[in-house]
C-alpha atoms as one frame of an Amber mdcrd trajectory, in Angstrom:
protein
  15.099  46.753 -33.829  13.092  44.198 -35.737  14.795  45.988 -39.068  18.014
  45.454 -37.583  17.645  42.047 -37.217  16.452  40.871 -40.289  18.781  42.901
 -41.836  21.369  40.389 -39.793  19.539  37.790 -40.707  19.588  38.072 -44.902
  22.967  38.544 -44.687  23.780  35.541 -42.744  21.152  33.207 -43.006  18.252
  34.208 -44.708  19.023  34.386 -48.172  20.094  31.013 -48.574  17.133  29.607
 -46.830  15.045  31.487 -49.267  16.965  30.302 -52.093  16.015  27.000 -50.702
  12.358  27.782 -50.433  12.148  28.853 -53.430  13.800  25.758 -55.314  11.487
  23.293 -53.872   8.671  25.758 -54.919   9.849  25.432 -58.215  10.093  21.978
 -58.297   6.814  21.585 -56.654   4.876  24.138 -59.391   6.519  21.836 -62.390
   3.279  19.630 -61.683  -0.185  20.525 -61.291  -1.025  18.324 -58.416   2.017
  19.189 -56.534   1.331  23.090 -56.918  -0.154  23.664 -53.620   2.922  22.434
 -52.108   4.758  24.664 -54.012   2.847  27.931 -52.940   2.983  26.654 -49.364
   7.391  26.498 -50.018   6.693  30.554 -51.705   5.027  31.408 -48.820   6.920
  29.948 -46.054  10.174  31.317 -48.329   9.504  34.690 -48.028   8.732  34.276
 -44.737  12.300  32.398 -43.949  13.455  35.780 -45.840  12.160  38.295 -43.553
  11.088  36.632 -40.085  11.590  39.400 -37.321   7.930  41.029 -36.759   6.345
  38.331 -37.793   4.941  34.845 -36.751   3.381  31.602 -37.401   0.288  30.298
 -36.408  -1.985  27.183 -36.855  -4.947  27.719 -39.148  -7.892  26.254 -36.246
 -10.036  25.155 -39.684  -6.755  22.909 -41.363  -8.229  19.343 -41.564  -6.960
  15.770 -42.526  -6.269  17.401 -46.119  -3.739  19.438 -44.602  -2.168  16.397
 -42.702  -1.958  14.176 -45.301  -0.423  16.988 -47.336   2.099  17.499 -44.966
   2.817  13.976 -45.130   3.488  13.955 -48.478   5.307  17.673 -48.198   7.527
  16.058 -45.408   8.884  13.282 -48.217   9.317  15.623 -50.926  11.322  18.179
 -49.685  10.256  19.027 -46.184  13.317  16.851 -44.436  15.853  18.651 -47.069
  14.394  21.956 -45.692  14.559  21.233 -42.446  17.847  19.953 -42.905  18.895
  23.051 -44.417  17.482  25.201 -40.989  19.106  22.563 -38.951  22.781  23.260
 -40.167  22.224  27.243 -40.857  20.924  27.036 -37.214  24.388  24.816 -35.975
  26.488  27.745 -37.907  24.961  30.168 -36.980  25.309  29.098 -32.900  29.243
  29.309 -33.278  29.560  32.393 -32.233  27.883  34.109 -29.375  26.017  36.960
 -31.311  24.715  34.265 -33.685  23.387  32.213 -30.543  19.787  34.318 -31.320
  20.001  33.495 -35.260  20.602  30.042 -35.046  17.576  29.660 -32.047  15.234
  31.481 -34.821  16.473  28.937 -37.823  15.473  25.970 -34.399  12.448  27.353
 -34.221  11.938  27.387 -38.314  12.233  23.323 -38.193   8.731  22.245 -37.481
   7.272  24.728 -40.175   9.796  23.821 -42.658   8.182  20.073 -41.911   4.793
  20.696 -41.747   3.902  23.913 -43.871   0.153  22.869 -45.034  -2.364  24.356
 -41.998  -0.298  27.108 -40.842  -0.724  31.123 -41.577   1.791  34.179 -41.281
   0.818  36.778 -39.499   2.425  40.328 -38.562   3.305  40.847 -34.852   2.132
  43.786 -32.802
C-alpha cells in the first residue's frame, strides 16, 4: 500500500516538491557557510520525494545551534518551501481522492520551516 501511494504521490505532488528541495539545496551549497542548510534541503528533498513508510522525528540532542539555524533556514528559503507545500497541499484537496495528499503536503509545512534538529526515520 505504502508503494501505491507514493507512487500517487510523485506523480502528483512529489516531484515538484523535490525539484524544489533540491533548488534551495543548490543555492544553499554555492557557499560554504550556508552548506549545512543545503544538506538539510537534500535530505528533507528526498524525503518530500518518497514520504509513505517513513517519518520525521525530533533529534532529543538538537540545541540552540539548530534553532538559530532554523532561523536563518526559515529566511532563506524555508517560507518559499513551505509556501510551495501549502499550495501543492490546496491542489491537491480539490478533489476527494487528493483530500489524503494534500493532508500529507499540511503535515510537510513545519519541517519544510524548521529542517535543522529533525531525523528521518523508516516506519514499522
Amino acid at each position: 500500500m505504502k508503494t501505491l501511494l507514493n507512487i500517487i504521490w510523485l506523480v502528483f505532488s512529489g516531484f515538484w516538491l523535490f525539484l524544489g528541495y533540491m533548488f534551495a539545496a543548490l543555492i544553499m551549497c554555492v557557499l560554504i557557510v550556508t552548506i549545512p542548510w543545503g544538506i538539510a534541503a537534500a535530505r528533507i528533498g528526498v524525503y518530500a520525494l518518497w514520504p509513505f513508510g517513513k517519518t520525521v522525528i525530533e533529534t532529543p540532542n538538537a540545541g540552540i545551534a539548530s534553532l538559530l539555524g532554523n532561523v536563518v533556514w526559515v529566511v532563506l528559503a524555508g517560507w518559499w518551501i513551505a509556501l510551495e507545500h501549502l499550495l501543492s497541499g490546496i491542489a491537491l484537496c480539490i478533489t476527494i481522492i487528493g483530500i489524503p495528499f494534500g493532508i500529507a503536503n499540511f503535515k510537510l509545512i513545519p519541517v519544510a520551516l524548521m529542517p535543522l534538529g529533525k531525523q528521518i526515520v523508516d516506519t514499522p
